[in-house]
C-alpha positions, 0 to 999 in steps of 0.5 A: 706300862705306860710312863705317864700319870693317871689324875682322877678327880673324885664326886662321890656315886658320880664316880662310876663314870670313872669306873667304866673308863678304867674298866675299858683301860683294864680290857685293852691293858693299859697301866701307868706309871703313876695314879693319883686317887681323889675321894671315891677315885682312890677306891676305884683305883684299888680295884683297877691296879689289882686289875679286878675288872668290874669290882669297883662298879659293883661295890657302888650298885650292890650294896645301894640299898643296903642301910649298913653301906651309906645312910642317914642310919649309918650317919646318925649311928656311926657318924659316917655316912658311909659305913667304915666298917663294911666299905673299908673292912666287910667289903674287901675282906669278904664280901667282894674280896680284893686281890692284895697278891696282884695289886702288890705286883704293880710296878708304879706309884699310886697316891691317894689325895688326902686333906690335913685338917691341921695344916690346910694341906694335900698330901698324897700318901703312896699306898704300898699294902693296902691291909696297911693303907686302906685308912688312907684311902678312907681318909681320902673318901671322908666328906665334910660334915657327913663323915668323922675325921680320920687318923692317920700316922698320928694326922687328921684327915680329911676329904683329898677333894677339899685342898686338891681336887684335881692333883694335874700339878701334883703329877706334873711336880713328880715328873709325869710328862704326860698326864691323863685326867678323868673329871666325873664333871661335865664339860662346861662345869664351873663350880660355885662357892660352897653353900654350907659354909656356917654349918662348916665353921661350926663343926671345924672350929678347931681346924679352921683350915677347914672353913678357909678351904671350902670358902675358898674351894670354888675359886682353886678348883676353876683355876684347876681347869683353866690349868688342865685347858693350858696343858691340854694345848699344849700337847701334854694332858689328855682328858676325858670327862663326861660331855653332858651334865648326869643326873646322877646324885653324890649320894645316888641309890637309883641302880638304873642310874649309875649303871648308865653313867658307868656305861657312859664312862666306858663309852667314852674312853672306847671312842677316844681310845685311838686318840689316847694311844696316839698320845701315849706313844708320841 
């Protein structure tokens, strides 16, 4: 195990980037000592630290069609675009059953990124026993607007993306050294402000915490990479991150789609591997 942290940013269905890149990290072995999940990351996270090498990848493609997985049916029925109950429950426990015995022999630390409604803060939950945790990994994945608040241990919750969409400097903070970072954005990418900024006072009028940090949201994240750009020179970051802009949709169905962006992920990490190993060992 590597002594280093494992930041990933989240992006909804652009997350199978993500995907290959940790599947390439399963088939050479490599773990860390630290991970730290944002949104759909911290799903992907569950699957890579149980060491279930394409389960994350095919929890996105199998069910894409399925109305009961993410729909505007299970939007307008459940209140949640994506179904609680078969991506947090259904899924897991029977049909792509997760491995609770090996995820429990993972000798590091892993954080999902989460967002208090209340205080406008991240907190990053140590997920310990995922029969437990996996409300914390909900939370971490609920979007503004698309998905109801979530509690947990008598908090509210929200999207880890909202307060801290790349935690670099919560790694750093914890005494990771070396860190590694996958972006599911593009090299180039700067975010601009949010567009659906009535639609969130309205629906957030009692945590306008909420409104403040998608107002805000662009702002903090550019900085973000100019920080990530200021570890990366000097010596102490290592990122990957996709070189061209996907077409692939937050909310992407087309199978043909996210199979060549996790394609793409995998690449990726196999043709900076040699790089990677040189950085971790240094």
């Amino acid at each position: 195990m590597y002594q280093a942290g494992l930041v990933l940013e989240g992006g909804g269905m652009k997350g199978v980037y993500t995907c290959g890149v940790l599947d390439f990290f399963l088939d050479k072995g490599l773990e860390f000592s630290s991970c730290y999940g944002v949104s759909a990351a911290a799903c992907s996270l569950c699957s890579f630290l149980s060491k279930q090498r394409g389960r994350a990848f095919h929890t996105n493609i199998d069910y894409a069609g399925d109305k009961n997985y993410c729909s505007l049916y299970s939007l307008l029925t459940t209140g949640d675009l994506f179904n609680v109950d078969m991506c947090y429950y259904q899924i897991p426990d029977k049909l792509n059953p997760y491995d609770h015995e090996t995820y429990e022999k993972y000798q590091g630390n892993f954080y999902s990124v989460v967002t208090n409604i209340e205080t406008g803060e991240p907190e990053y939950i140590p997920i310990k026993d995922l029969h437990v945790d996996i409300e914390a990994i909900r939370a971490s994945a609920s979007l503004p607007l698309v998905s109801r608040n979530v509690e947990f241990r008598g908090k509210l919750y929200l999207d880890g993306g909202i307060s801290d969409g790349i935690p670099l400097k919560r790694s750093i903070e914890d005494g990771n050294h070396k860190n590694i970072v996958v972006m599911t954005k593009e090299v180039g990418y700067r975010r601009k402000p949010t567009s659906a900024l009535s639609l969130i006072k309205m629906k957030y009028h009692k945590y306008p915490k909420v409104y403040e940090l998608m107002r805000d949201r662009h702002i903090v994240y550019n900085d973000t990479l100019d920080f990530i750009e200021e570890q990366i020179e000097a010596g102490t970051t290592f990122l990957i991150q996709p070189k061209k802009k996907s077409d692939v949709g937050r909310i992407e169905k087309n199978v043909d789609k996210l199979t060549a962006l996790y394609e793409e992920g995998y690449r990726d990490a196999e043709s900076c591997y040699e790089e990677l190993l040189a950085f971790l060992k240094k």
